[in-house]
ROTORPA-546730 format. One line per field, with one value per residue (C-alpha): residue number from 1; x, y, z; residue in one letter. Coordinates in nm, 4 decimals. Layout:
N
n	(NUM:...)
xx	(X:...)
yy	(Y:...)
zz	(Z:...)
res	(a:...)
! end
This chain:
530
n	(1:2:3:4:5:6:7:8:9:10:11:12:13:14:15:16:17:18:19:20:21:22:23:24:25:26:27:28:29:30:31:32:33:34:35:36:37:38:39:40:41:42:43:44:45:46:47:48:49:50:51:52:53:54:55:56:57:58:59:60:61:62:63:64:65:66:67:68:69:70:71:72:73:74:75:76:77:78:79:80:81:82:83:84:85:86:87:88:89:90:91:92:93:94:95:96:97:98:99:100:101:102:103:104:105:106:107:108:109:110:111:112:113:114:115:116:117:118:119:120:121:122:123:124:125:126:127:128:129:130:131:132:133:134:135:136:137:138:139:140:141:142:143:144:145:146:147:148:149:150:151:152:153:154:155:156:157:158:159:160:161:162:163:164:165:166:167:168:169:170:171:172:173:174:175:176:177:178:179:180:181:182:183:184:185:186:187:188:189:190:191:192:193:194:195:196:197:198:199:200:201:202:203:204:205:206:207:208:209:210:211:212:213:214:215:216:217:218:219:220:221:222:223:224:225:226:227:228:229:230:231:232:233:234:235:236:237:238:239:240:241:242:243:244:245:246:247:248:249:250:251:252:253:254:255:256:257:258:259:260:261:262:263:264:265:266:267:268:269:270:271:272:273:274:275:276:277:278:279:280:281:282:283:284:285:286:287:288:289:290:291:292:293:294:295:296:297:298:299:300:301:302:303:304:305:306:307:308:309:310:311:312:313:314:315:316:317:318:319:320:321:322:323:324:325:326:327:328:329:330:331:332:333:334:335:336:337:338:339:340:341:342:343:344:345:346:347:348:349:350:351:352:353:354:355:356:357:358:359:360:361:362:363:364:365:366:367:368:369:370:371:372:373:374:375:376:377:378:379:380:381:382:383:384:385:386:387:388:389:390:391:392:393:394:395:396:397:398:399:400:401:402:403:404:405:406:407:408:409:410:411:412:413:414:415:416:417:418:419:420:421:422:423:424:425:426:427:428:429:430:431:432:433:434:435:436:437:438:439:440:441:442:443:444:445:446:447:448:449:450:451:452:453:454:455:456:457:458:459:460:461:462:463:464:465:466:467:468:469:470:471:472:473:474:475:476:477:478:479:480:481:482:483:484:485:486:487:488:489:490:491:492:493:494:495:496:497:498:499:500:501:502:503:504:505:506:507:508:509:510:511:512:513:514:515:516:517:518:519:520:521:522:523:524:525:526:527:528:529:530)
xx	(7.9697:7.8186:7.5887:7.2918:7.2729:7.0474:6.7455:6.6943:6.4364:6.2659:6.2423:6.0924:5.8364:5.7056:5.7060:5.5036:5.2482:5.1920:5.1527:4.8893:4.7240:4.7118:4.4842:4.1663:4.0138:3.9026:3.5487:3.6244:3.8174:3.7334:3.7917:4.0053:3.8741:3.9681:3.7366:3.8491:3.5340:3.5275:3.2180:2.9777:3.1768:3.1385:2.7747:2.7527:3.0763:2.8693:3.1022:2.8607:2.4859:2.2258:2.2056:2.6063:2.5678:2.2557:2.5450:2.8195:2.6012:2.4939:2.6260:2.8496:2.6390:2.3184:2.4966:2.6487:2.2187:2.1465:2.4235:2.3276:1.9854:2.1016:1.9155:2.2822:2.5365:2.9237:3.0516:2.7964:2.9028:3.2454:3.2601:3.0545:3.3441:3.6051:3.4557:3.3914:3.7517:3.8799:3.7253:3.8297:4.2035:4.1800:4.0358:4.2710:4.5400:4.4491:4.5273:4.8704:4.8215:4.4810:4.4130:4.0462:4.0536:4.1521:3.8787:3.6247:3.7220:3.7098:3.3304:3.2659:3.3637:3.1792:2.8514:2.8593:2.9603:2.6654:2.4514:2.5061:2.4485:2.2565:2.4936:2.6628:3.0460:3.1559:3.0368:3.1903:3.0195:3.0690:3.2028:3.4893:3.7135:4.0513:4.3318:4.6252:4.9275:5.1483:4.9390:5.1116:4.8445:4.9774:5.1029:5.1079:5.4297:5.3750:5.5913:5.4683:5.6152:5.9678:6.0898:6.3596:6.0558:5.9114:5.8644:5.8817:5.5560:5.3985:5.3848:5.0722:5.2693:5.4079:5.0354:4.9636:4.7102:4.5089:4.4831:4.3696:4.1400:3.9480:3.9427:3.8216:3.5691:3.3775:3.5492:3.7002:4.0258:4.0272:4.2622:4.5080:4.5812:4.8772:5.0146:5.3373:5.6626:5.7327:5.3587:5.5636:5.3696:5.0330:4.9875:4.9907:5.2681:5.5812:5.8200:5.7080:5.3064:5.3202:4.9981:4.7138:4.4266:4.1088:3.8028:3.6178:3.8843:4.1825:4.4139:4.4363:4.5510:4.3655:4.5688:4.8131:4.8996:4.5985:4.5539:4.4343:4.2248:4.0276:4.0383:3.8555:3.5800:3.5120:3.4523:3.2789:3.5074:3.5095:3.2354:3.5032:3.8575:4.1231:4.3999:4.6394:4.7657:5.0513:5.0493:4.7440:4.5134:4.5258:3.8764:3.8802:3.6275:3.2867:3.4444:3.3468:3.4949:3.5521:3.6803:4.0458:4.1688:4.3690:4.2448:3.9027:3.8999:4.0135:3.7514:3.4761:3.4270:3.3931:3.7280:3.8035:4.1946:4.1490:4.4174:4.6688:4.6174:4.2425:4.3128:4.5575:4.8684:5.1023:5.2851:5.2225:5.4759:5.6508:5.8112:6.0069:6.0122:6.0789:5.9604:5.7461:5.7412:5.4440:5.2550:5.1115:4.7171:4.4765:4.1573:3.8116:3.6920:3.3983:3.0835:2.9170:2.9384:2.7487:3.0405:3.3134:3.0995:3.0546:3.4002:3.5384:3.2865:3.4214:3.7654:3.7460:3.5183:3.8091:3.9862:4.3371:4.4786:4.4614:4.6973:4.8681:5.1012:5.0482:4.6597:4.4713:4.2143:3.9049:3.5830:3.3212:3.1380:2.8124:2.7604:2.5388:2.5669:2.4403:2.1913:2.3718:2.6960:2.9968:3.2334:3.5658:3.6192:3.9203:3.9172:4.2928:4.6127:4.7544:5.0281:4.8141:4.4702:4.1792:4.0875:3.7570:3.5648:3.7510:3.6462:3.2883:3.2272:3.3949:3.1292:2.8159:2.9368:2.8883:2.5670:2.4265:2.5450:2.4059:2.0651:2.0790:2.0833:2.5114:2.7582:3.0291:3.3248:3.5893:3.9580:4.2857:4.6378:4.8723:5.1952:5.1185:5.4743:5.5784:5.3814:5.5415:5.8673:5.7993:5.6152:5.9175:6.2154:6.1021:6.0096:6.3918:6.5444:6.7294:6.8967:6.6626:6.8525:6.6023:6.3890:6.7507:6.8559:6.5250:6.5284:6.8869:6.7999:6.6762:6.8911:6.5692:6.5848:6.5417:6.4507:6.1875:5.9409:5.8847:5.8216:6.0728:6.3671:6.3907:6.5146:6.7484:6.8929:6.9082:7.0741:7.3468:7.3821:7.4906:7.6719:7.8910:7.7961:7.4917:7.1978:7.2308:6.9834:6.9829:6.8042:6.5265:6.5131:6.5052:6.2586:5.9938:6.0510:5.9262:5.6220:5.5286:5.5512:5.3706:5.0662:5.0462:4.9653:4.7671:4.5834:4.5493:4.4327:4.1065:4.0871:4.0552:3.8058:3.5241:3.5406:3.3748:3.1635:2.8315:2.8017:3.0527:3.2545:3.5542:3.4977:3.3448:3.5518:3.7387:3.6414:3.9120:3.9987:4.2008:4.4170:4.4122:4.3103:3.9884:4.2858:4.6369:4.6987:4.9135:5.2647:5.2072:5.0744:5.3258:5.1424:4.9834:5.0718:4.6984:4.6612:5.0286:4.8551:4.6669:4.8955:5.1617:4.9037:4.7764:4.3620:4.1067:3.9870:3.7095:3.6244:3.3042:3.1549:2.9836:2.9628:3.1284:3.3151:3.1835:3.3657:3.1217:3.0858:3.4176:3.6063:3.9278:3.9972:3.8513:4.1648:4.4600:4.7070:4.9129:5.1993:5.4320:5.6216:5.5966:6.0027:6.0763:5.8954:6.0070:5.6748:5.3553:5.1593:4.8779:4.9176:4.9585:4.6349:4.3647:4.0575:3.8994:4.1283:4.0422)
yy	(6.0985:6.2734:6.0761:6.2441:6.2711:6.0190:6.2098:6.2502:6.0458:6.3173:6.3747:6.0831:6.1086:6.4568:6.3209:5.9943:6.1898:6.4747:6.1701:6.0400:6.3464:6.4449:6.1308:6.3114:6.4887:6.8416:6.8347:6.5308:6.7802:6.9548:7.2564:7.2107:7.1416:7.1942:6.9617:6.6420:6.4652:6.4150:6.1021:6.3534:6.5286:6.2126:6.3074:6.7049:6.8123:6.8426:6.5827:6.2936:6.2798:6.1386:5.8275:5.8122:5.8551:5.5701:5.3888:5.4453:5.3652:5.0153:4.6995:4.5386:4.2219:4.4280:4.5869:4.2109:4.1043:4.4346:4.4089:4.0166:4.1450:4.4156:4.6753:4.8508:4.8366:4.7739:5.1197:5.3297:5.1687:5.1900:5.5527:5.6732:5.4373:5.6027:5.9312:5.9056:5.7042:6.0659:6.2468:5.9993:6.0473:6.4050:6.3965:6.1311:6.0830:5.7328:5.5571:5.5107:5.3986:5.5039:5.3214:5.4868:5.4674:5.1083:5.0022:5.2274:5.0307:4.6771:4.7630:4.8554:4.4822:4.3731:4.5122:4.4427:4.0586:4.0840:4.2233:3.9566:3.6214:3.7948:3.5721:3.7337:3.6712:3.5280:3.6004:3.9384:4.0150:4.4424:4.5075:4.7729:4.6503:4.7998:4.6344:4.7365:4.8163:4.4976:4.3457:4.3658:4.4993:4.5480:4.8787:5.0179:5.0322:4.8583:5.0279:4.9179:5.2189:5.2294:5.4824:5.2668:5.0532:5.3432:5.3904:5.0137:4.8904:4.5714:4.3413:4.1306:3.8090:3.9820:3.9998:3.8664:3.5436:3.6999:4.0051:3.7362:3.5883:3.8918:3.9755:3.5734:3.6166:3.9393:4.1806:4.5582:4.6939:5.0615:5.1596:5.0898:5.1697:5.2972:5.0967:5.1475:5.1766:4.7062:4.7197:4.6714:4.9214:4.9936:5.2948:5.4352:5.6271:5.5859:5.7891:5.7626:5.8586:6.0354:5.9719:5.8596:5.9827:5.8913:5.9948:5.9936:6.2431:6.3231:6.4210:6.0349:5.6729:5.4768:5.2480:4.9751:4.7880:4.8172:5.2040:5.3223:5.0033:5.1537:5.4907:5.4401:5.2115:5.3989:5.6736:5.4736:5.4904:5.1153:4.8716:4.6129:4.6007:4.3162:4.3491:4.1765:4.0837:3.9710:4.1599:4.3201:4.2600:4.5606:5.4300:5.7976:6.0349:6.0394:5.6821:5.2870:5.0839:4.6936:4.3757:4.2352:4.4065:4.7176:4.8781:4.7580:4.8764:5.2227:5.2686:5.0746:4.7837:4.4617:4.2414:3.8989:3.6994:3.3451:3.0827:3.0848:2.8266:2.9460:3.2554:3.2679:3.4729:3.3845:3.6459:3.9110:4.1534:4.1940:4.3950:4.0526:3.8544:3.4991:3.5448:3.2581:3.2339:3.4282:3.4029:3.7014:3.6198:3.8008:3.9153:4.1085:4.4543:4.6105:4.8204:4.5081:4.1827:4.0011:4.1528:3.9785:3.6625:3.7185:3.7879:3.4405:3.2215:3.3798:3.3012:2.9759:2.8808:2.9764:2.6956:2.8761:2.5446:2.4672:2.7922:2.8343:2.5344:2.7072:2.6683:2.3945:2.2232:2.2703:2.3550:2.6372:2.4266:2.6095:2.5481:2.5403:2.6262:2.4988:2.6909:2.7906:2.9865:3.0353:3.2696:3.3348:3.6825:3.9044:4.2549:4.2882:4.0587:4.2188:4.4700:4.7458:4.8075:4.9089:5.2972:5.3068:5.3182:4.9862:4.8555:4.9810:4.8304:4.4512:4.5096:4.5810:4.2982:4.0805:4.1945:4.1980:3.7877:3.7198:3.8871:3.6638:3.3136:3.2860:3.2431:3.4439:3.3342:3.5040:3.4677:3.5581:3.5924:3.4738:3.4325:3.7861:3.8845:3.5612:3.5929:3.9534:3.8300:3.5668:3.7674:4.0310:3.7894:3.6313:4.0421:4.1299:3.7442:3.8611:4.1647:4.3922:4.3589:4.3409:4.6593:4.8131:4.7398:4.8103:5.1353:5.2338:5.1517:5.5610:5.6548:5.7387:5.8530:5.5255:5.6976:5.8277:5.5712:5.5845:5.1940:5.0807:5.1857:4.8544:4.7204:4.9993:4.9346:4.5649:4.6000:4.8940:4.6158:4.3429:4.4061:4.2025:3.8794:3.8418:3.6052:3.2665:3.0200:2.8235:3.1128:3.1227:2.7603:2.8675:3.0732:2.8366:2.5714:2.8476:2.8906:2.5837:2.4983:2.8213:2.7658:2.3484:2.5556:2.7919:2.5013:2.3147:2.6243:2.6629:2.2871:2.2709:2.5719:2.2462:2.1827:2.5563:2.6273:2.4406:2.3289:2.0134:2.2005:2.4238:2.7933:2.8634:3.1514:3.4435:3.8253:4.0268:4.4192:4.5011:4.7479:4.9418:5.1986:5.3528:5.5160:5.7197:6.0650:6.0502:5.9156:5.7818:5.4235:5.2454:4.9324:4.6934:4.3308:4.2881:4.1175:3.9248:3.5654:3.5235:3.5828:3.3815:3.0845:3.1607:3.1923:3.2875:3.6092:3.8735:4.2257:4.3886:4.7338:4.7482:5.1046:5.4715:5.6533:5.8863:6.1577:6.2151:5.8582:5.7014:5.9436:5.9483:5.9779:5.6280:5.5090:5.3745:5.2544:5.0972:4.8314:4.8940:4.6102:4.6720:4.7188:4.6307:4.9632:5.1686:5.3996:5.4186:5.4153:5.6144:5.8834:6.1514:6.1643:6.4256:6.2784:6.3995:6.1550:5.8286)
zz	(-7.0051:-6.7208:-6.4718:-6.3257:-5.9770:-5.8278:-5.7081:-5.2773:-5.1561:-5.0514:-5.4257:-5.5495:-5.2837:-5.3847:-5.7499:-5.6477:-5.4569:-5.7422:-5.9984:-5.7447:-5.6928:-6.0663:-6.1405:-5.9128:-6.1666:-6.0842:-6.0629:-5.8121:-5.5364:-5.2477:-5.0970:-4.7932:-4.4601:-4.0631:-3.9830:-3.7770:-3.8416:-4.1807:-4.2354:-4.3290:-4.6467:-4.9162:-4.8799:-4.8381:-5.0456:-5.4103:-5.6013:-5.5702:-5.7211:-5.5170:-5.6924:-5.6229:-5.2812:-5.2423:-5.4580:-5.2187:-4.9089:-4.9963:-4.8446:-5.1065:-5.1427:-5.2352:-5.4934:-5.6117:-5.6023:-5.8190:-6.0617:-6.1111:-6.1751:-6.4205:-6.2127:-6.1469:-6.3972:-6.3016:-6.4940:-6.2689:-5.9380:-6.0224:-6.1341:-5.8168:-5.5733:-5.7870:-5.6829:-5.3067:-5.2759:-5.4223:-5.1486:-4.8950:-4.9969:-5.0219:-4.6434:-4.5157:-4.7856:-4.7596:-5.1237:-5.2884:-5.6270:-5.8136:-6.1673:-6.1922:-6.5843:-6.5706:-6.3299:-6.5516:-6.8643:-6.6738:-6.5392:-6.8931:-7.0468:-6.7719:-6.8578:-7.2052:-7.0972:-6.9291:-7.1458:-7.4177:-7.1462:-6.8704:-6.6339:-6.3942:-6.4241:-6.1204:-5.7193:-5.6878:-6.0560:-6.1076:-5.7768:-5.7176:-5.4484:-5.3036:-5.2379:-4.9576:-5.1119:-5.0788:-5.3575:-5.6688:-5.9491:-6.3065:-6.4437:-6.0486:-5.7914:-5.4760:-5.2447:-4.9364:-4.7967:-4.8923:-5.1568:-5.3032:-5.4625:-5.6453:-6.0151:-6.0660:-6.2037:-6.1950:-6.4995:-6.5680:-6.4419:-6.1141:-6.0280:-5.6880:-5.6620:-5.4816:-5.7389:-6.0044:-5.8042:-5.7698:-6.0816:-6.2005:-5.9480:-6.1359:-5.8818:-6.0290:-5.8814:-5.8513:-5.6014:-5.3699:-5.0362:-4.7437:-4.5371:-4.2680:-4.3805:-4.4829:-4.2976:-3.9265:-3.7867:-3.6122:-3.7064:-4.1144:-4.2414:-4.4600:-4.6116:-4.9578:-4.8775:-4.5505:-4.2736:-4.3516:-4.0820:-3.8975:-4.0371:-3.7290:-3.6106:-3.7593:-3.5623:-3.4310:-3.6229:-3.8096:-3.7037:-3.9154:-4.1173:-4.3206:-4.2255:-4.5519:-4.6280:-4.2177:-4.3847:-4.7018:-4.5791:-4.3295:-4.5694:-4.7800:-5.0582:-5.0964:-5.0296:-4.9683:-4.8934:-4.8773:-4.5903:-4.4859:-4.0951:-3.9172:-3.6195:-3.6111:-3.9305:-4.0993:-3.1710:-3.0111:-2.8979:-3.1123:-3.3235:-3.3319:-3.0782:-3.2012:-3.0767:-3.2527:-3.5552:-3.5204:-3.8595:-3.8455:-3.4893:-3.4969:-3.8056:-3.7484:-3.9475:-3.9999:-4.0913:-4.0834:-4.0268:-4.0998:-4.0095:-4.2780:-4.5332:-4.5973:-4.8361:-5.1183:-4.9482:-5.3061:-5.4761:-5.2116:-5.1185:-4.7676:-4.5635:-4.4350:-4.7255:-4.6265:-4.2314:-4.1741:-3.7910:-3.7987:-4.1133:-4.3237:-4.4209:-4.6232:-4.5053:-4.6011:-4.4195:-4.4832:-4.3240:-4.3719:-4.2364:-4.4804:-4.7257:-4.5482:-4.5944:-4.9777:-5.0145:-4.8035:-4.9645:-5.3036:-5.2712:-5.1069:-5.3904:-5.6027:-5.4837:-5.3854:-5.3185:-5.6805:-5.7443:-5.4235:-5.2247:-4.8997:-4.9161:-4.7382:-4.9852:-4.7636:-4.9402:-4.7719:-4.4971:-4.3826:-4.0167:-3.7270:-3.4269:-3.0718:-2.9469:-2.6287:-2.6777:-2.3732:-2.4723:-2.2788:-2.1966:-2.1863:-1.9866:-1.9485:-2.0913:-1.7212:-1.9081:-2.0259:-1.8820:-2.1819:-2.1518:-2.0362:-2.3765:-2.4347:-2.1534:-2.1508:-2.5444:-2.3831:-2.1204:-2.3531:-2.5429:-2.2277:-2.1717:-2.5004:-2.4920:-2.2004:-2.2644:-2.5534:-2.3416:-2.3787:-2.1253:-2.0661:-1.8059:-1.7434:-1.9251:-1.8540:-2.0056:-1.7823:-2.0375:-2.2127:-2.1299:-2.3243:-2.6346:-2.6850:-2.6171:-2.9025:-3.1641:-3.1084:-3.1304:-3.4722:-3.6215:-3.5667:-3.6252:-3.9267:-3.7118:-3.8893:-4.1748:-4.4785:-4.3545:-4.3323:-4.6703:-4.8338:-4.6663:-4.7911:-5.1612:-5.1539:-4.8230:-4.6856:-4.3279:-4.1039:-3.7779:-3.9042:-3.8495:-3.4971:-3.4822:-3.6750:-3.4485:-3.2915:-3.6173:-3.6660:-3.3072:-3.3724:-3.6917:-3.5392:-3.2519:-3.3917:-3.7378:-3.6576:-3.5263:-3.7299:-3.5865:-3.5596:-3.7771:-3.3997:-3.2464:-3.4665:-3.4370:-3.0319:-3.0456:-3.2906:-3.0521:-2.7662:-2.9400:-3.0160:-2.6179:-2.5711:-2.8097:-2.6674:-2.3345:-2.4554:-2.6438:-2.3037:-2.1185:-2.3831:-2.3887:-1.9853:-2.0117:-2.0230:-1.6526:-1.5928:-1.9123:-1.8257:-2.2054:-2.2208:-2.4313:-2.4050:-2.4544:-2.8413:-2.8521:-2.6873:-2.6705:-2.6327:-2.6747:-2.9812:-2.8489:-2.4980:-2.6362:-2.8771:-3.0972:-3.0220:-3.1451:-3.4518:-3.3905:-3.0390:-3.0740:-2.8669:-2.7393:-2.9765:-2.8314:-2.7670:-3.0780:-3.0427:-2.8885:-3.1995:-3.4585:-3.2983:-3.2393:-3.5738:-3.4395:-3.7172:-3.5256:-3.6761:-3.5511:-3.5342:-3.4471:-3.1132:-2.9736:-2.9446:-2.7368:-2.5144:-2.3750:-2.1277:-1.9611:-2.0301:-1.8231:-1.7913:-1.3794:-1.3671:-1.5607:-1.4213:-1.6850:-1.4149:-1.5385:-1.3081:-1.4535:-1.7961:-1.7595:-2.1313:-2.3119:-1.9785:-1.9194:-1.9047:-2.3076:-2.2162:-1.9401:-2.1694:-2.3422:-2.3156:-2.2382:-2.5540:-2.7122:-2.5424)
res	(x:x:x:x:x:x:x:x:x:x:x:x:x:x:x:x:x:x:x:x:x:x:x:x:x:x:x:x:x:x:x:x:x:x:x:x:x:x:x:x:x:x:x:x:x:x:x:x:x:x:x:x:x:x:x:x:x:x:x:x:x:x:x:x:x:x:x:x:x:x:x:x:x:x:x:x:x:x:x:x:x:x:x:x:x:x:x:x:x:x:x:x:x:x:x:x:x:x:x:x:x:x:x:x:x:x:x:x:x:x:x:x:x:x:x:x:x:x:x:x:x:x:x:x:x:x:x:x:x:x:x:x:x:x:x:x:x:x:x:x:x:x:x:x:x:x:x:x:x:x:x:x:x:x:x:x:x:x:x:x:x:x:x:x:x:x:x:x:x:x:x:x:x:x:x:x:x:x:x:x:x:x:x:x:x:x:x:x:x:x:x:x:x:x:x:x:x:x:x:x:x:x:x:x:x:x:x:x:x:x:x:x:x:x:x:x:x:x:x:x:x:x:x:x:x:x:x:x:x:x:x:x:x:x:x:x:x:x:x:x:x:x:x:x:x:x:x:x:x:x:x:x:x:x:x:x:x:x:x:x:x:x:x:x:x:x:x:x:x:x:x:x:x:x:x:x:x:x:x:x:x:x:x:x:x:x:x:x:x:x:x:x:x:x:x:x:x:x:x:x:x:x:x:x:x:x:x:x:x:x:x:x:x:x:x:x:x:x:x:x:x:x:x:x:x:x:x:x:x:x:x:x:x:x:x:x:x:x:x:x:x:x:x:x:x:x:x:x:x:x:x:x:x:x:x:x:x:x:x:x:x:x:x:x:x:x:x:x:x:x:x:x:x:x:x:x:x:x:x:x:x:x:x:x:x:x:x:x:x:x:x:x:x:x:x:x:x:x:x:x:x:x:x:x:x:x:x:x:x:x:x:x:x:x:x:x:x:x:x:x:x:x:x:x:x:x:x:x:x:x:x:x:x:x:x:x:x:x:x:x:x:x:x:x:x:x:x:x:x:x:x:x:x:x:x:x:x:x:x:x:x:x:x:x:x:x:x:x:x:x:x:x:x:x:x:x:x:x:x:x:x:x:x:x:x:x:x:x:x:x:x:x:x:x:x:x:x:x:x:x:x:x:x:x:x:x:x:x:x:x:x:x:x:x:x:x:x:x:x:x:x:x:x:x:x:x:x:x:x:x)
! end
């Protein structure tokens, strides 16, 4: 008997990505486009009616309101998402696995539920929502970027928690999206997918892990997204600038990265399976903020604790605030100065807080070196040995992804005298002495705040930079203190960049100490880019 040749990864990737592409139908594509900004196509291309496009452009909870009123029905909203997140892949090749017909039928059993009780099913009643692609969905692969875990669908009880709960709470799962090859990566791009691209321009990232998540809402191709963060959560010229949250930052929106415990993380696939150093959360993003409010207050009502024994059993607590504000305020962690844009959006910020009766002191990073050295130890603790294997299931090419070479070196380094479990146990013990400082340092932060209090929270840039031309995001430890500390953190829009004002002689990337990564991130960008 004569065994077939196992197919080159290459292979299975073409045959992935024709599957994918065969499920657009063809009055839903586009001609091809040069264009690097690509907002404006959803809503001039032809493929969408008007009353799609009105669809497509309101905030998720409004649509919730007019579903729960019956003045929208779940099918029609669906079908006009399903459209637009057609376009937006087309444009950015930002989805992975697309179960339109599935989501079509669910939106139609929704309707007729409703129809016979006029009670809205649950808080997210008729709403299409994408998922990133580490959430397992039945019937789909969730590759997370490596070929090897192609063709290997999902049954209905490998579905994530977090999956169910979104469909318990009225929600309809259409699509998912691209993420970096085990999601170790800030920018989007895998072997199995290929790059997924900035709307606002793209020839630049929308950053990682949850690229394709950025992509699509950005697009308007989803009115609500759930990522997921452990390094990031997951802009250029003529884009949104925001404050923490690679994704969300590079695309404009709004996100949200609780502390973990708060949002049911169960049954999730990882790049690092059984890394727990520095936890993996879920989060919302969205063009609206009042979306990523819907969607918390959604799944906490859910009660993940009841389903998940990492979850903390803490109800939604409304809250109010005092009516003066001091915020602590970050211009530079002192390793990589912001690009101007960067640093002009932190400044409006400032201003805009101020004008409002806040405070806003200054903050500093004065162990930034140390949190990178932390967050960096416990990514390679295993000798990069799991993103190795999972990436030699196909023999797909491991240098391919740029940021992934430090787990390929670690790996060739140290075959064999693999790591010790006492130098994990090292390292945890590092950053728990590192976070009791940090803790003291926002703690102290009464004795200059005016209000009695220490700080009520910290604004900091998201990345150096407003985005990176494809394949060059090098620096993204911006984000590093938070994760490792685990910090609820959110992002939001504030302006865009301006070739014109932020200009690029002004900026001096400096770090002449910056030994470890050996030269400079940002000298060779055009200032068109920044």
């Amino acid at each position: 008997m004569t065994i077939a040749p196992k197919p080159h990864w290459s292979e299975i990737s073409a045959s992935k990505i024709a599957a994918r592409d065969a499920l657009i139908p063809e009055a839903w594509r586009i001609p091809e486009t040069s264009a690097l900004h690509v907002l404006d196509v959803p809503r001039t291309c032809g493929v969408l009616s008007a009353a799609e496009i009105e669809i497509t452009e309101t905030p998720a909870e409004v649509l919730v309101q007019k579903m729960g009123k019956g003045e929208l029905k779940s099918y029609g909203v669906t079908l006009a998402f399903c459209k637009r997140a057609a376009i937006a892949q087309q444009l950015t090749n930002c989805l992975t696995e697309i179960f339109f017909d599935a989501a079509l039928s669910t939106a139609k059993s929704i309707d007729e539920t409703f129809a016979s009780t006029s009670q809205p099913i649950g808080p997210l009643h008729g709403l299409p929502i994408s998922l990133k692609d580490n959430f397992y969905v039945e019937g789909v692969d969730t590759t997370v970027g490596f070929v090897g875990w192609s063709n290997d669908p999902a049954s209905g009880k490998m579905e994530s928690e977090m999956t169910k709960i979104m469909r318990e709470t009225g929600a309809v799962l259409f699509c998912k999206t691209n993420v970096p090859t085990a999601m170790m990566m800030p920018e989007t791009y895998n072997n199995t997918w290929g790059y997924t691209t900035n709307p606002h321009n793209r020839n630049l990232t929308s950053g990682g892990s949850s690229g394709g998540e950025g992509s699509l809402l950005a697009l308007k191709g989803s009115p609500l997204g759930v990522g997921t963060d452990i390094g990031d959560l997951s802009a250029y010229h003529d884009a949104p600038l925001t404050v923490v949250g690679i994704p969300a930052a590079l695309c404009g929106l709004f996100s949200l990265k609780p502390s973990f415990g708060r949002f049911a993380t169960y049954g999730a696939r990882s790049g690092l399976p059984g890394q727990e150093a520095v936890r993996s959360i879920n989060g919302p993003m969205s063009t609206s903020l009042s979306a990523v409010e819907l969607w918390a207050k959604a799944v906490v009502g859910s009660e993940p604790w009841t389903r998940d024994p990492n979850m903390l059993p803490i109800p939604w607590r409304e809250v109010t605030l005092p009516e003066q504000l001091c915020f602590g305020l970050l211009m530079d962690d002192g390793i990589v100065k912001p690009t101007p844009p960067v640093t002009r959006a932190l400044l409006e910020v400032k201003a805009a807080l101020e004008a409002a009766g806040h405070k806003v002191i200054e903050w500093t990073t004065p162990e930034a070196p140390k949190s990178q050295e932390i967050i960096e130890a416990f990514f390679v603790g295993d000798g990069g040995a799991k993103i190795n294997s999972f990436m030699s299931l196909s023999g797909e090419d491991v240098d391919y992804p740029l940021q992934l070479q430090k787990y390929k070196a670690r790996h060739d380094t140290i075959k064999s005298t693999p790591p010790l479990v006492g130098d994990l146990w090292t390292t945890q013990s590092e950053r728990v002495a590192y976070n009791k400082r940090e803790l003291d340092r926002w703690m102290n932060s009464r004795e200059v705040t005016g209000t009695g209090r220490p700080i009520d929270g910290l604004i900091a840039p998201t990345t150096p930079y407003s985005s990176t031309p494809k394949y060059t995001f090098k620096y993204y430890h911006y984000t590093s203190p938070y994760n490792i500390s685990d910090q609820s953190v959110a992002t939001f829009p504030v302006t865009t960049a301006d070739p014109s004002v932020d200009v690029k002689p002004a900026y001096d990337p400096r770090d002449h100490s910056r030994r470890r990564y050996g030269r400079f991130v940002s000298t060779t960008f055009a200032a068109s880019d920044i």
